[in-house]
C-alpha positions as CSV (number, residue, x, y, z in Angstrom):
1,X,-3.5,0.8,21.7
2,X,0.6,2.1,21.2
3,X,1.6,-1.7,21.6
4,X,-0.4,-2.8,19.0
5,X,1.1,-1.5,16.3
6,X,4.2,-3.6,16.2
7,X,2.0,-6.6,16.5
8,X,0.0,-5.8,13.7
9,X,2.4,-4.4,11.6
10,X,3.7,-7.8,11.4
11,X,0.8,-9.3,10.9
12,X,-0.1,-7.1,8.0
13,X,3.6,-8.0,6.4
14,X,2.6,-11.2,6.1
15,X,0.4,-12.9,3.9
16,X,-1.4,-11.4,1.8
17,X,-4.7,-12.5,2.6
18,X,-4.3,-11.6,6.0
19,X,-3.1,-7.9,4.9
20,X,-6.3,-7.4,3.3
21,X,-8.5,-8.4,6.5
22,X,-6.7,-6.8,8.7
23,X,-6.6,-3.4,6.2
24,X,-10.1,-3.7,6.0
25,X,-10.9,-4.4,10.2
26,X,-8.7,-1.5,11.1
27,X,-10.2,0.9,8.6
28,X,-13.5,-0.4,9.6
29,X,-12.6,1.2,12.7
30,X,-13.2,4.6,10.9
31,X,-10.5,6.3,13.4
32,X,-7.1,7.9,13.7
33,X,-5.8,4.8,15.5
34,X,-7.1,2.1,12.4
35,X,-5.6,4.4,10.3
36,X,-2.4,5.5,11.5
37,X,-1.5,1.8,11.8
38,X,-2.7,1.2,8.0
39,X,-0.4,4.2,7.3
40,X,2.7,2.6,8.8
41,X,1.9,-0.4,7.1
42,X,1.8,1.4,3.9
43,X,5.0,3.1,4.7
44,X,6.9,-0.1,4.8
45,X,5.2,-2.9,2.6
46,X,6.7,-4.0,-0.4
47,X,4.7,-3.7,-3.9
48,X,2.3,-6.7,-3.8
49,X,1.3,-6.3,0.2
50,X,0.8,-2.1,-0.9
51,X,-1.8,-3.6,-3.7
52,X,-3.6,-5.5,-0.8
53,X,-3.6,-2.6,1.5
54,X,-5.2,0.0,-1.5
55,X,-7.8,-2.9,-2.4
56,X,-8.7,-2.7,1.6
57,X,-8.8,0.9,0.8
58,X,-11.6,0.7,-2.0
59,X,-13.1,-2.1,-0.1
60,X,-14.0,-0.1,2.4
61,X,-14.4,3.2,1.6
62,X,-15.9,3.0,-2.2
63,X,-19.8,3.1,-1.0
64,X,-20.6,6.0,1.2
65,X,-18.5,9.2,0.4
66,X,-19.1,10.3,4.1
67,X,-16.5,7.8,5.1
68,X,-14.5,8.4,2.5
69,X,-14.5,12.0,3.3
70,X,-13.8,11.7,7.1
71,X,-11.0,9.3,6.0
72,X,-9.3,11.7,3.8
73,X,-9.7,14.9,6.1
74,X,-8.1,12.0,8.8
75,X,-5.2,11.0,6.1
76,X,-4.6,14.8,5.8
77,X,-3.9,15.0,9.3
78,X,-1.6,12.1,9.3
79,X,0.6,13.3,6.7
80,X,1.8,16.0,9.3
81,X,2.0,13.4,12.4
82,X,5.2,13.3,14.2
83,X,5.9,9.8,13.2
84,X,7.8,9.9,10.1
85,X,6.5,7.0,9.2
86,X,2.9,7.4,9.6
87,X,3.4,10.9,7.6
88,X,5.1,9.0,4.8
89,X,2.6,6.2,5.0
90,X,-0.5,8.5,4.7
91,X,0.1,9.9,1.8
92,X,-0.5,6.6,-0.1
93,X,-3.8,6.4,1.3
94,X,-5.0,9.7,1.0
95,X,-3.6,9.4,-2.7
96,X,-6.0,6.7,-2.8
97,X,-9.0,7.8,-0.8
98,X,-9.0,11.3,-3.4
99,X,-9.4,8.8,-6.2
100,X,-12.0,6.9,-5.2
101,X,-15.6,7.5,-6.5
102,X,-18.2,6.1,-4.0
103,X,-21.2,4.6,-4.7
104,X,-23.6,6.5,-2.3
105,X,-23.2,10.4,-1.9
106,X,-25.2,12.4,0.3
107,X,-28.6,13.9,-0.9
108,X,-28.3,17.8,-0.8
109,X,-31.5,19.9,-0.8
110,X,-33.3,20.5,-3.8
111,X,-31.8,17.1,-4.9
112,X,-34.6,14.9,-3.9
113,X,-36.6,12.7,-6.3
């Protein structure tokens, strides 16, 4: 919802514990909406709360490279949003998400066994 993103915003400025749940929760939602918030977050937090929010990152998207995938191609999108902020902010993320090797890819045909 729009009128979270205040609310959590502030939330994730705060400790840094708390950054790192939250990060984790809204990417978990594997959306636009958990990660447009985790952009703006990103756009505005200081050094040691942007370390919390790029361990969230590889907490959650370093096992399946599906989800990685979706999240980039999501983070790509976001870079061009209207919201200067949430374009600024998903760079950092999609910087990230490119980086990251995941555990568990896909098996292709002829790849079996």
């Amino acid at each position: 919802m729009p009128e979270a993103v205040g609310p959590l915003l502030r939330l994730v400025a705060g400790d840094t514990l708390v950054t790192r749940h939250t990060v984790r929760s809204l990417l978990r939602r594997m959306d636009g909406a958990g990660l447009s918030v985790v952009a703006s977050a990103m756009a505005v937090a200081d050094a040691r709360h942007g370390d919390w929010i790029h361990t969230a990152v590889l907490d959650v998207f370093g096992i399946h490279a599906t989800d990685r995938d979706e999240a980039l191609r999501v983070c790509e999108g976001l870079t061009r949003d209207a919201d200067a902020r949430v374009a600024e902010g998903a760079r950092r993320p999609a910087e990230d998400l490119a980086r990251i090797d995941p555990v568990l890819h896909p098996v292709r045909r002829g790849e079996e066994g």
